[in-house]
C-alpha positions as a LaTeX table, in Angstrom:
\begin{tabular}{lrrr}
\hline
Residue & $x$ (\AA) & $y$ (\AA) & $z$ (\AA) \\
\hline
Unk1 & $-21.30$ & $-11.29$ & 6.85 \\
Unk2 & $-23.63$ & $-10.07$ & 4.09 \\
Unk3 & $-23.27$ & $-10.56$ & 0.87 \\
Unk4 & $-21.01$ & $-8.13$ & $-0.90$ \\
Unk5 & $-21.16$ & $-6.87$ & $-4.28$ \\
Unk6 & $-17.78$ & $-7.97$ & $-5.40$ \\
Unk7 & $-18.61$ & $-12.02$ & $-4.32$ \\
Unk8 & $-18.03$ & $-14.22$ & $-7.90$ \\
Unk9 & $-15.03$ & $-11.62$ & $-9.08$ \\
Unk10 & $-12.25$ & $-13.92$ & $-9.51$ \\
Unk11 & $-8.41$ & $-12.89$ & $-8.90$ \\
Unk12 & $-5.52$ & $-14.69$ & $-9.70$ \\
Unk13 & $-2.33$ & $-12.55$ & $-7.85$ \\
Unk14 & 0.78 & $-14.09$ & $-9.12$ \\
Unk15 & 2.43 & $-11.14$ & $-7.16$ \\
Unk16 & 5.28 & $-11.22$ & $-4.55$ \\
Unk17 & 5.66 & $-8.45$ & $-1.57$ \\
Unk18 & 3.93 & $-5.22$ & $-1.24$ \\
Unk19 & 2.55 & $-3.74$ & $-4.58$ \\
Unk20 & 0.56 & $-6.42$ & $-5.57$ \\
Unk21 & $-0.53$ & $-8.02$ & $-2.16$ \\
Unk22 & $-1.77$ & $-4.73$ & $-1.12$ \\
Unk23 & $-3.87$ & $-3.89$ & $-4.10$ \\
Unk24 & $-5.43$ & $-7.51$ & $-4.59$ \\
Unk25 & $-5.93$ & $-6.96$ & $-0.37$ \\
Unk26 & $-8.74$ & $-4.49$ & $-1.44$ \\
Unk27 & $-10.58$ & $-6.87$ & $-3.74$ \\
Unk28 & $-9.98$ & $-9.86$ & $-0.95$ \\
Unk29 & $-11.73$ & $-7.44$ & 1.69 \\
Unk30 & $-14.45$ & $-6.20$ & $-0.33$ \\
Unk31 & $-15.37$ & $-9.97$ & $-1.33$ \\
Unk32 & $-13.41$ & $-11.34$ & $-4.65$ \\
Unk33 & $-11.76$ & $-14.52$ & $-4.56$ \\
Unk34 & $-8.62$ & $-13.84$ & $-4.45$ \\
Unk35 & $-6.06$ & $-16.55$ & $-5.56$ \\
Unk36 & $-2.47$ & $-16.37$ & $-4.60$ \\
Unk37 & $-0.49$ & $-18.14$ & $-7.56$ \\
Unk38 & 2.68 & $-19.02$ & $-5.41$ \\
Unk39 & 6.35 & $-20.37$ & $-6.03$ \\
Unk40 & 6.74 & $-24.40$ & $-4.99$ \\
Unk41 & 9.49 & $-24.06$ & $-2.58$ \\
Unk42 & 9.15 & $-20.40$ & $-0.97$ \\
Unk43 & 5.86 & $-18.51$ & $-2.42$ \\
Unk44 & 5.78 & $-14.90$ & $-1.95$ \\
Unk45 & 9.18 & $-13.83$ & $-0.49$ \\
Unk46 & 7.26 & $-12.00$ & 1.90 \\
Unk47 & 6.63 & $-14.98$ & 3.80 \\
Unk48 & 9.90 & $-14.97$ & 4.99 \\
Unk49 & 10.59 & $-11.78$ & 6.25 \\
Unk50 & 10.97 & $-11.31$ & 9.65 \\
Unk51 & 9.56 & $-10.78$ & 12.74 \\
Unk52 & 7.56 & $-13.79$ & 12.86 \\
Unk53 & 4.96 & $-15.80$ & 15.02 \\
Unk54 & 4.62 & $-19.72$ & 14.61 \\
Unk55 & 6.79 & $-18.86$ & 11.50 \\
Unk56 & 3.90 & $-16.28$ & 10.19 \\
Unk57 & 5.27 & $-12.80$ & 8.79 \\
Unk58 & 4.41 & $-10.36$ & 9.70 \\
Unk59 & 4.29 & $-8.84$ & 6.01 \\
Unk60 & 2.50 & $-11.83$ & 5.28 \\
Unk61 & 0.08 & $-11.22$ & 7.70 \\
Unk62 & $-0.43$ & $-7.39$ & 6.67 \\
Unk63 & $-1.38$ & $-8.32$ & 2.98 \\
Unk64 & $-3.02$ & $-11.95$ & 2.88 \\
Unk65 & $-6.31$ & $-12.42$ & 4.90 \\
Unk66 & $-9.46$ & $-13.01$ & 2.87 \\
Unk67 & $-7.07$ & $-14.98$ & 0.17 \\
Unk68 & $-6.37$ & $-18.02$ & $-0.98$ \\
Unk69 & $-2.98$ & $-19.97$ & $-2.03$ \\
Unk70 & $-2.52$ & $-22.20$ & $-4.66$ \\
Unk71 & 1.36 & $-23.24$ & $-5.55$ \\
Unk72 & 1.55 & $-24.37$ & $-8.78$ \\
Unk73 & 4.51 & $-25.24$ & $-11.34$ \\
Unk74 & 4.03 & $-22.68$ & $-13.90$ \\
Unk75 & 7.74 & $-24.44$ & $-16.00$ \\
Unk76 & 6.11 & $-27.89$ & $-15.68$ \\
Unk77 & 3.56 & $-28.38$ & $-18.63$ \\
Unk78 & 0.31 & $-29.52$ & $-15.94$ \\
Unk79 & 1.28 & $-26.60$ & $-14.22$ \\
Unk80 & 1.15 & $-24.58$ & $-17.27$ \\
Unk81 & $-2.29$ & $-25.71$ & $-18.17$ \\
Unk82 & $-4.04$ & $-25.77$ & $-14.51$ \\
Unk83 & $-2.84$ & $-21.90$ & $-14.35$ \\
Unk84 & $-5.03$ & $-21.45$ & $-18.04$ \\
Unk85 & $-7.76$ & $-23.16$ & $-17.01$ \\
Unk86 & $-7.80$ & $-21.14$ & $-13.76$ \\
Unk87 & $-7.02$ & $-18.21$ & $-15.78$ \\
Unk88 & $-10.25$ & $-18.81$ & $-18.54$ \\
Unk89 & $-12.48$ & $-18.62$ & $-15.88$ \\
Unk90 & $-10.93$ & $-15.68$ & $-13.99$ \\
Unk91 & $-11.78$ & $-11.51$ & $-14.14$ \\
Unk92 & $-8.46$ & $-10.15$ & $-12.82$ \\
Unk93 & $-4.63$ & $-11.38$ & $-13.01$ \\
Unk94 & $-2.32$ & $-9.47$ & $-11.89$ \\
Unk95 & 1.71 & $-9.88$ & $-12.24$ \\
Unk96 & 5.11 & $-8.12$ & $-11.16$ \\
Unk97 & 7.44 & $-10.24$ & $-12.83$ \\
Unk98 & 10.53 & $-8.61$ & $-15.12$ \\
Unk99 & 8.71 & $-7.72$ & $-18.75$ \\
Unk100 & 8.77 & $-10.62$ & $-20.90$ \\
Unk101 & 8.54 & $-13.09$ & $-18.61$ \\
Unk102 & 5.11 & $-14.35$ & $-18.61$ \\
Unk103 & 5.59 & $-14.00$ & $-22.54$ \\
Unk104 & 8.03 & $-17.13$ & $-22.05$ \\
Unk105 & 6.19 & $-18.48$ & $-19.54$ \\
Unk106 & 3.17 & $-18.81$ & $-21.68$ \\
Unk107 & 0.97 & $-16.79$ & $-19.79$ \\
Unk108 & 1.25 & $-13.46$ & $-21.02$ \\
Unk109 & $-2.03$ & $-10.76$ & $-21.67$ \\
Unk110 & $-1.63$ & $-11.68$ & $-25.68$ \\
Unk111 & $-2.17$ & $-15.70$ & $-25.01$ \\
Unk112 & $-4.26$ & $-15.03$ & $-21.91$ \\
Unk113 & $-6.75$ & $-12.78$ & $-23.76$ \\
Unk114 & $-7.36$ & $-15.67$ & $-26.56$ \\
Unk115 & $-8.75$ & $-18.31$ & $-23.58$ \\
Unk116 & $-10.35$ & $-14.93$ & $-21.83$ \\
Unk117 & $-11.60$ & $-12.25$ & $-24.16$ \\
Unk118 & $-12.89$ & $-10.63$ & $-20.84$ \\
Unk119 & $-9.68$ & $-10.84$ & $-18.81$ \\
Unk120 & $-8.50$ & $-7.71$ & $-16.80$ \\
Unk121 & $-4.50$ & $-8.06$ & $-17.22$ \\
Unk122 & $-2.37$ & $-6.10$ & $-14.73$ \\
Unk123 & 1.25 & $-5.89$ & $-14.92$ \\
Unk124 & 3.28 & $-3.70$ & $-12.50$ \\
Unk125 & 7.15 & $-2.87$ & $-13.26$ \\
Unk126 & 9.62 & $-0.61$ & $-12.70$ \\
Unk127 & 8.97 & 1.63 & $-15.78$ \\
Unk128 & 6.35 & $-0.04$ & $-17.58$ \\
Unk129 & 6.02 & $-3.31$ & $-19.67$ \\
Unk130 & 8.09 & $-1.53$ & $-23.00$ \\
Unk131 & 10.60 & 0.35 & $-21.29$ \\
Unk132 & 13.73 & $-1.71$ & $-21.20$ \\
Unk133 & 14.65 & $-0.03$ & $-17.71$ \\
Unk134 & 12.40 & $-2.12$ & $-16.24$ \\
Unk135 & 14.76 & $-5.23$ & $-16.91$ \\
Unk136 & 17.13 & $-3.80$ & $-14.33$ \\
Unk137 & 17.22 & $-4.82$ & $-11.07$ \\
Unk138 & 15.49 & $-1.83$ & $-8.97$ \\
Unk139 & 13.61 & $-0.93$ & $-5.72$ \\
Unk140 & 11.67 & 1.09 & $-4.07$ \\
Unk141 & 14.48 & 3.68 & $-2.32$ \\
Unk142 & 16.09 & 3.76 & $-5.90$ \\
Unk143 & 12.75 & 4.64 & $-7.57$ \\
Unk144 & 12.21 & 7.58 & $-4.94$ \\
Unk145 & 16.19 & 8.52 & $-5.61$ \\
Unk146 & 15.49 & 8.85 & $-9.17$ \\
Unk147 & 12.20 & 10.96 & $-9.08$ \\
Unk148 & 14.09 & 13.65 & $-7.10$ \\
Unk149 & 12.05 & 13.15 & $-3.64$ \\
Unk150 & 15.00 & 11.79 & $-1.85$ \\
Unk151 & 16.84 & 15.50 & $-2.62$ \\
Unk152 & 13.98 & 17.13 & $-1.16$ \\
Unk153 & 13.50 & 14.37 & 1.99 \\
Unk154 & 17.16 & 15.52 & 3.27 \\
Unk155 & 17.94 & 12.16 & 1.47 \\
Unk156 & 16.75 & 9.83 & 4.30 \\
Unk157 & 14.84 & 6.84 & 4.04 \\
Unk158 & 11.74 & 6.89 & 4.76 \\
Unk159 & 10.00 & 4.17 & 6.90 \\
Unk160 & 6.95 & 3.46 & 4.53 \\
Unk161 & 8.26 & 2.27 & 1.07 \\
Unk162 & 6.41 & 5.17 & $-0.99$ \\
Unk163 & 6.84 & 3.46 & $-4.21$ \\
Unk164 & 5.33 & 0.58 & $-3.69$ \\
Unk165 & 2.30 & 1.85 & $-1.99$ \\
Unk166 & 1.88 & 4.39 & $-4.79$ \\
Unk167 & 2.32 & 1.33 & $-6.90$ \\
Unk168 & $-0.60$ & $-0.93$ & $-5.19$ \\
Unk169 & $-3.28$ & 2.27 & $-5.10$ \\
Unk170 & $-2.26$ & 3.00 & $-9.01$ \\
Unk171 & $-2.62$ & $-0.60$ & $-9.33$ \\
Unk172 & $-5.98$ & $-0.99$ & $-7.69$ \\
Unk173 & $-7.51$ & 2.07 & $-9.16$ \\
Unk174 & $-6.53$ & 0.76 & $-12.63$ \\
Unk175 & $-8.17$ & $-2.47$ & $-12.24$ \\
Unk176 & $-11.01$ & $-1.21$ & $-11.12$ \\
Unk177 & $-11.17$ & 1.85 & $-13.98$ \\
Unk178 & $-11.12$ & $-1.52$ & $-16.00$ \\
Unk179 & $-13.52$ & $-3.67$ & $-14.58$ \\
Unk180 & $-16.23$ & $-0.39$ & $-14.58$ \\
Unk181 & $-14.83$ & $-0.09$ & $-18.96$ \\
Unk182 & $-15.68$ & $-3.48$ & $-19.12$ \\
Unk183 & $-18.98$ & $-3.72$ & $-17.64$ \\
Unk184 & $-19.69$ & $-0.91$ & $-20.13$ \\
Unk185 & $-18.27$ & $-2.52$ & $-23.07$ \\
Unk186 & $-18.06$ & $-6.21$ & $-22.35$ \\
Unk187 & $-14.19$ & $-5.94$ & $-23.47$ \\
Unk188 & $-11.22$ & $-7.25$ & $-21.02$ \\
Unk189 & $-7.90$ & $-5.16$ & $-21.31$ \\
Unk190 & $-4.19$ & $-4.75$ & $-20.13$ \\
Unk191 & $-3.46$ & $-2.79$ & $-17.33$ \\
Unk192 & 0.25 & $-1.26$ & $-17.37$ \\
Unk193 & 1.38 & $-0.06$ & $-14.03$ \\
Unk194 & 4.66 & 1.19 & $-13.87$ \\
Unk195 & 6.12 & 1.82 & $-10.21$ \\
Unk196 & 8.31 & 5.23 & $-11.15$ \\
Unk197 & 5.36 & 6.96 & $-12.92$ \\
Unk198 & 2.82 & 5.87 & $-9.65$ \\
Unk199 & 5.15 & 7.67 & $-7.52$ \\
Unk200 & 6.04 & 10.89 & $-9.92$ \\
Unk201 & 1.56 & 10.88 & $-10.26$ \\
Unk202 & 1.87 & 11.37 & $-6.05$ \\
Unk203 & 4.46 & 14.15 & $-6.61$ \\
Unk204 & 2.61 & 16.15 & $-8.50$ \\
Unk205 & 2.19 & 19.23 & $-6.35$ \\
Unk206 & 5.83 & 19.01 & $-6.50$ \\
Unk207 & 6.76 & 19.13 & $-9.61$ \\
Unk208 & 4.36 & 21.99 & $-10.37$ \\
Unk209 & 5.73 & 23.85 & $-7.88$ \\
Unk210 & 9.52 & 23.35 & $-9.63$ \\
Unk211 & 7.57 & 24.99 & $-13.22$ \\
Unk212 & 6.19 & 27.43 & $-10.98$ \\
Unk213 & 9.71 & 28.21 & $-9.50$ \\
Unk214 & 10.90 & 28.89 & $-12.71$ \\
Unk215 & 12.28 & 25.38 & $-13.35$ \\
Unk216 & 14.14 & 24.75 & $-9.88$ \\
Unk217 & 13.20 & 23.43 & $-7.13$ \\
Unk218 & 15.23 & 22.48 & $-3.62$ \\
Unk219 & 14.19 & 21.79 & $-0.15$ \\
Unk220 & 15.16 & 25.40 & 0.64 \\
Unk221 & 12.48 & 26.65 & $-2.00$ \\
Unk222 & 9.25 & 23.79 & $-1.11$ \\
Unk223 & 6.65 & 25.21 & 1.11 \\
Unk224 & 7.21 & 23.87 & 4.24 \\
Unk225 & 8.33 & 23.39 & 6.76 \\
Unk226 & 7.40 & 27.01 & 7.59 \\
Unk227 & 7.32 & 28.98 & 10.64 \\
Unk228 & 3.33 & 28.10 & 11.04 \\
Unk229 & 4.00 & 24.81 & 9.67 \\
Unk230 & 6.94 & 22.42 & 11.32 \\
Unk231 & 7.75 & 19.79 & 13.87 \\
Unk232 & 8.92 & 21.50 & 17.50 \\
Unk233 & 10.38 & 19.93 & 20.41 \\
Unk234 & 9.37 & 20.58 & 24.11 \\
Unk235 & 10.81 & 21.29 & 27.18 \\
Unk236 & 10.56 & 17.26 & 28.13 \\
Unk237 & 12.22 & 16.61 & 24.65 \\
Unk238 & 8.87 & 15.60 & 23.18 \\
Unk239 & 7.37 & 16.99 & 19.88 \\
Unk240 & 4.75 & 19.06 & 18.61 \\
Unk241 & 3.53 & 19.02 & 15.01 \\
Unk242 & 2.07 & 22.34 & 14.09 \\
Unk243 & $-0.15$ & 22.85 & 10.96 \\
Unk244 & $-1.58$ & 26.20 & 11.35 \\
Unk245 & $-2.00$ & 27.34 & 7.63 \\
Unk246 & $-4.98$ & 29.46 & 7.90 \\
Unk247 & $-4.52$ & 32.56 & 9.04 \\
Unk248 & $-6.96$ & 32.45 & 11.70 \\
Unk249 & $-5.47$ & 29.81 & 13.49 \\
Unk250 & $-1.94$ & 31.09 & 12.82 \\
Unk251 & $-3.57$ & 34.76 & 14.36 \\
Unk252 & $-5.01$ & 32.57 & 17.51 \\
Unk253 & $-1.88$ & 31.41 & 18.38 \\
Unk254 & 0.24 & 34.17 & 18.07 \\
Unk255 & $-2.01$ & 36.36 & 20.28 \\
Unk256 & $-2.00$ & 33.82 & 22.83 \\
Unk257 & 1.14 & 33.58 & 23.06 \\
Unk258 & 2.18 & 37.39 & 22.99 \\
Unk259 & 3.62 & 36.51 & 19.42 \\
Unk260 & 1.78 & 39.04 & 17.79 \\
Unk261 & 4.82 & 40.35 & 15.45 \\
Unk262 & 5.55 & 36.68 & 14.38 \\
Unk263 & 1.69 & 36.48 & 12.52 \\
Unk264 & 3.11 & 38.45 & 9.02 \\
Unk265 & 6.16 & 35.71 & 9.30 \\
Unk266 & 3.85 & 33.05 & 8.51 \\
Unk267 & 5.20 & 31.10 & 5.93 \\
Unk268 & 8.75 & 32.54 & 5.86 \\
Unk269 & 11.15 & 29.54 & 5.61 \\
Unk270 & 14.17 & 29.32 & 8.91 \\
Unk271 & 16.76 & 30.73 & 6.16 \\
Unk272 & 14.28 & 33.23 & 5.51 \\
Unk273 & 14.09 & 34.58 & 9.30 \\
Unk274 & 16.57 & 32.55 & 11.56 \\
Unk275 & 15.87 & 35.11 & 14.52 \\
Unk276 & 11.65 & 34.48 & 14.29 \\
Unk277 & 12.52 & 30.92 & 13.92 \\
Unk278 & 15.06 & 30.55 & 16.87 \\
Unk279 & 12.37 & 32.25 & 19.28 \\
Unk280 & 9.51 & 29.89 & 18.31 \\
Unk281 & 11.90 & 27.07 & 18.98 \\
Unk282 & 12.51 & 29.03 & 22.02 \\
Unk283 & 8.75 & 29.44 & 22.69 \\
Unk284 & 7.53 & 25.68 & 22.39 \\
Unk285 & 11.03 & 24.40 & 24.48 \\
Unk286 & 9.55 & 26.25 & 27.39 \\
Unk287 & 6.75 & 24.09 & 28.07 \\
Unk288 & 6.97 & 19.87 & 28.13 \\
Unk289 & 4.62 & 18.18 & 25.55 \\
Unk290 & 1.63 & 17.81 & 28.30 \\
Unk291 & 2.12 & 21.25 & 29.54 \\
Unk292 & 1.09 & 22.50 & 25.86 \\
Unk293 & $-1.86$ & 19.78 & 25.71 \\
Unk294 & $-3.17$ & 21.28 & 28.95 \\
Unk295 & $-2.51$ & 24.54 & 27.37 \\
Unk296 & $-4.64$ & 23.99 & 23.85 \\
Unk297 & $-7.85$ & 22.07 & 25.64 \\
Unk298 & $-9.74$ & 25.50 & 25.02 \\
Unk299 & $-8.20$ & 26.35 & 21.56 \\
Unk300 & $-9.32$ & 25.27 & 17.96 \\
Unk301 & $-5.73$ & 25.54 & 16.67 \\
Unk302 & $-4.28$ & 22.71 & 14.23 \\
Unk303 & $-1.18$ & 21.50 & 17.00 \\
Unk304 & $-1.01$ & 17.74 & 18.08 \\
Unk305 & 1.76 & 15.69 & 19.57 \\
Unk306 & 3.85 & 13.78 & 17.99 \\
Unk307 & 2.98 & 10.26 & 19.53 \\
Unk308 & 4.85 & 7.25 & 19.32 \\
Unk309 & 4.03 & 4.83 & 17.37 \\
Unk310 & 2.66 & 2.25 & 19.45 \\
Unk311 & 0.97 & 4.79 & 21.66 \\
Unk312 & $-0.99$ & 6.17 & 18.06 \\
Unk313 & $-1.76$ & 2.33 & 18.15 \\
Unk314 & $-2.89$ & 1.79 & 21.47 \\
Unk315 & $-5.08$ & 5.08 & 21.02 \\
Unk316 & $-6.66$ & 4.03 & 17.32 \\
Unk317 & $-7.66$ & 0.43 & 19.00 \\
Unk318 & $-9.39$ & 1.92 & 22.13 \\
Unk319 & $-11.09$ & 4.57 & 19.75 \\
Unk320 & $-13.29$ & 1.48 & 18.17 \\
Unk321 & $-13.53$ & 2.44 & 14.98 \\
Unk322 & $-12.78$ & $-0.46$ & 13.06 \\
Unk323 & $-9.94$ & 0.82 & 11.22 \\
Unk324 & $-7.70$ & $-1.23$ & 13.51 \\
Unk325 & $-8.62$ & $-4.57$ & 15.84 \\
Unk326 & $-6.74$ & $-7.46$ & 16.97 \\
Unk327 & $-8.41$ & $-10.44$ & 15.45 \\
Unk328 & $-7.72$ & $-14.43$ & 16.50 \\
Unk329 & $-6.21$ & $-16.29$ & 13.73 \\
Unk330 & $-5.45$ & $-20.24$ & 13.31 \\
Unk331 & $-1.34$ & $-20.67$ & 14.14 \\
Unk332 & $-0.61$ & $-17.08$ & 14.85 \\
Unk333 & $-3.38$ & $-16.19$ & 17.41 \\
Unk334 & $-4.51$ & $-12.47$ & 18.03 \\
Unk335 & $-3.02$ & $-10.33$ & 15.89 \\
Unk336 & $-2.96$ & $-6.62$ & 15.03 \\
Unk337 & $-5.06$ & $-6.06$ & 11.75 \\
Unk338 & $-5.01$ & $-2.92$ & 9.18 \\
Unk339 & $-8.60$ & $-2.51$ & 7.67 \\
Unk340 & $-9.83$ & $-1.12$ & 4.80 \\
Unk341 & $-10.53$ & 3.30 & 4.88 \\
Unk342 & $-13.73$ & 2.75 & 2.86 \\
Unk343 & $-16.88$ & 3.52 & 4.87 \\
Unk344 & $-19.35$ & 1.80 & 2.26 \\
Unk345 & $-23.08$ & 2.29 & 3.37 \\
Unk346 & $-23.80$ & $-0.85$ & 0.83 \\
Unk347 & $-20.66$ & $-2.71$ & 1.48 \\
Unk348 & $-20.21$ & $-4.30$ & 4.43 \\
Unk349 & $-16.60$ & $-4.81$ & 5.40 \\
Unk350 & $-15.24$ & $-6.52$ & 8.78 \\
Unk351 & $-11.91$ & $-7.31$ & 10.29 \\
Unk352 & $-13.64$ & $-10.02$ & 12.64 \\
Unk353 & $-15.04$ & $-12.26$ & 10.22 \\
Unk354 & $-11.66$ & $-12.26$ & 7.79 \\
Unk355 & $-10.27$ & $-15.36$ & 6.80 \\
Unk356 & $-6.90$ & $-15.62$ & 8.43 \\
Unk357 & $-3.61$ & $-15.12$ & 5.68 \\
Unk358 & $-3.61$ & $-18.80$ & 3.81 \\
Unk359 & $-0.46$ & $-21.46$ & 4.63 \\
Unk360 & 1.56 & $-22.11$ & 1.60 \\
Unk361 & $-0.96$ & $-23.91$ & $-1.10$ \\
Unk362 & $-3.34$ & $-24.67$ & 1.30 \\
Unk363 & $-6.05$ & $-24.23$ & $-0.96$ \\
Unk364 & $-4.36$ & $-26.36$ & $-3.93$ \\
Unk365 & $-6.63$ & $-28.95$ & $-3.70$ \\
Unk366 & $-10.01$ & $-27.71$ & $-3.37$ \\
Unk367 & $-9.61$ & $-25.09$ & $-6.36$ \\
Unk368 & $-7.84$ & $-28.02$ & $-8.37$ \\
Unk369 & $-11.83$ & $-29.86$ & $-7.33$ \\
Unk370 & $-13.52$ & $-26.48$ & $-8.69$ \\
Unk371 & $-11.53$ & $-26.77$ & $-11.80$ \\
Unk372 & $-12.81$ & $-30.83$ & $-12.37$ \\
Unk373 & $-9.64$ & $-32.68$ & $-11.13$ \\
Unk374 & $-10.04$ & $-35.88$ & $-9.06$ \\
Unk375 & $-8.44$ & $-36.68$ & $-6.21$ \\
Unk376 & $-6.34$ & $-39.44$ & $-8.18$ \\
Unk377 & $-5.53$ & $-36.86$ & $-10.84$ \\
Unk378 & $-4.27$ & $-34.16$ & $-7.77$ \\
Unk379 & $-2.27$ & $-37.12$ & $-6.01$ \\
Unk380 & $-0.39$ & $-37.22$ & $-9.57$ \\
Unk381 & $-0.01$ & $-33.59$ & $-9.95$ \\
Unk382 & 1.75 & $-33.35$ & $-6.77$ \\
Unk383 & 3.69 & $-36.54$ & $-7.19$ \\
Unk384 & 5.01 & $-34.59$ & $-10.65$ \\
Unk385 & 5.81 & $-31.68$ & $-9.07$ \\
Unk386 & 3.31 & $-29.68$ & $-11.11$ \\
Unk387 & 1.75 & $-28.38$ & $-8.02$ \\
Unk388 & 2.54 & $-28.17$ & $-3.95$ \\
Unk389 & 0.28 & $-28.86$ & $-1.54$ \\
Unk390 & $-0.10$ & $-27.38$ & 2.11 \\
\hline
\end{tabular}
């Protein structure tokens, strides 16, 4: 692998499950060093979640390649003072603790910042570092609840935690709006993510719509699903997703199909126009799913099926683009790997020549070397209980 631009960036994730992993996961990929600051006994929670392979999670195993883990004893006071060393010769930490912990703990952005003018300091929370809802215990299905998506999602759950993802891109952008201020200015800063106001920022569209609406807004009165724009199911009880916004497409299809009185319906809602509604149902129910592929191999028209999940997978694997690959990992063997969207003409980025996710402080003692311990002086640490050891 080349050299990439980000090699010498040091990050120090102190983070447990999705948020955090998967914005640090961006810096790992693109080169940083990125440090996993774990728990003694468990580390990041998300080790434990289930399904599993040589007792490898899977979440684990989405979020941790390209890292390393150190487990360290942040109450104990070697702990304490191993983590400040780290952190004085570190660019990024990043935390999602409850606000005020890391004041306690020692290891807040206002002592940090004394050892490390230079520091990058991100914090995620529920609400932000001053509001005192984030003290409450919250998640991601309660954050969506209270932004009003969930009332316009038919209140179901959706299978991607939205939150937390809007969370980790938030968090990653910020860091990185940071480290470009800082290369400017040669000043560090704190970074204040909080997890509602990520996920409200994706919403937007939304919530202008509601001022638009004069103030209200249901899932009767959002655009779609429309007549041009809605899932349908087949003959064969498969599904079609249709997307035809533009009215050129919307004007293709209707010919070919003798629809041609449905094309001023476009965008009428079903409560709008149950009848035009009831015969496109009608319409798509009278083929099966391959029936309409065969059907659309000579039309530019924006209709796909609805695949299955592991067929999507099976598809985006044979279509070698990168984005997806099974790679062979230590322990867990060939796995199924996620990488990066970013097609960098500069930045060379490869699922094949990852580092496989880290065991649980397996990299204690080499970093502990890097930072001037001895081996006698690491033996003691560990016999204390100021750090763990893989």
């Amino acid at each position: 692998m080349n050299e990439k631009s980000f090699a010498g960036l040091k990050v120090l994730d102190l983070t447990r499950y999705l948020p955090g992993g998967y914005a640090t996961q961006v810096f790992a990929d693109l080169g940083a060093e990125v440090i996993k600051v774990e728990e003694m006994a468990k580390g990041d929670f998300c080790r434990g979640d289930e399904p599993k392979i040589n007792n490898v999670s899977y979440y684990f195993a989405a979020l941790c390649r390209n890292k390393k883990s150190v487990t360290l004893n942040l109450k104990s006071e070697d702990g304490l003072n191993i983590f400040k060393k780290l952190a004085r010769e570190s660019d990024i930490i990043i935390e999602n603790y409850r606000p005020g912990v890391t004041k306690r703990l020692g290891i807040d952005y206002a002592q940090i910042k004394k050892i490390n003018p230079r520091i990058i300091y991100c914090s995620l929370s529920a609400f932000g570092q001053d509001d005192p809802m984030s003290l409450k215990a919250i998640h991601d299905v309660n954050l969506q609840a209270l932004s009003g998506y969930l009332s316009l999602n038919g209140g179901k759950l959706s299978p991607l935690h939205l939150a937390d993802v809007a969370t980790a891109t938030s968090a990653a952008q910020g860091i990185a709006i940071a480290l470009y201020h800082r290369e400017r200015t040669g000043a560090g800063q704190s970074v204040d993510i909080p997890m509602f106001d990520s996920l409200v920022w994706w919403l937007s569209l939304l919530t202008s719509r509601y001022h638009f609406q004069g103030n209200q807004i249901s899932a009767e009165t959002i655009e779609y699903p429309a007549l041009c724009y809605n899932i349908y199911e087949t003959r064969d009880k498969g599904l079609l997703s249709f997307g035809m916004v533009e009215d050129k497409f919307w004007k293709i299809f209707c010919d070919s199909t003798g629809m041609q009185d449905l094309i001023p319906k476009q965008f009428l809602r079903r409560h709008e126009d149950p009848e035009a509604w009831e015969r496109m149902d009608q319409l798509v129910a009278s083929k099966t799913q391959a029936e309409w592929m065969d059907w659309l191999k000579d039309k530019d028209i924006c209709i796909t099926p609805v695949k299955k999940m592991g067929d999507a997978i099976k598809d985006i694997v044979a279509s070698n683009t990168g984005i997806m690959e099974y790679v062979e990992y230590p322990i867990v063997g060939k796995i199924l790997q996620t990488k990066l969207p970013y097609r960098l003409s500069e930045i060379p980025i490869s699922l094949q020549s990852a580092a496989h996710p880290p065991a649980l402080g397996q990299d204690t003692r080499e970093i502990l070397e890097q930072l001037g311990f001895d081996k006698k002086e690491i033996d003691l640490f560990v016999k204390q209980g100021a750090v763990g050891v893989s």
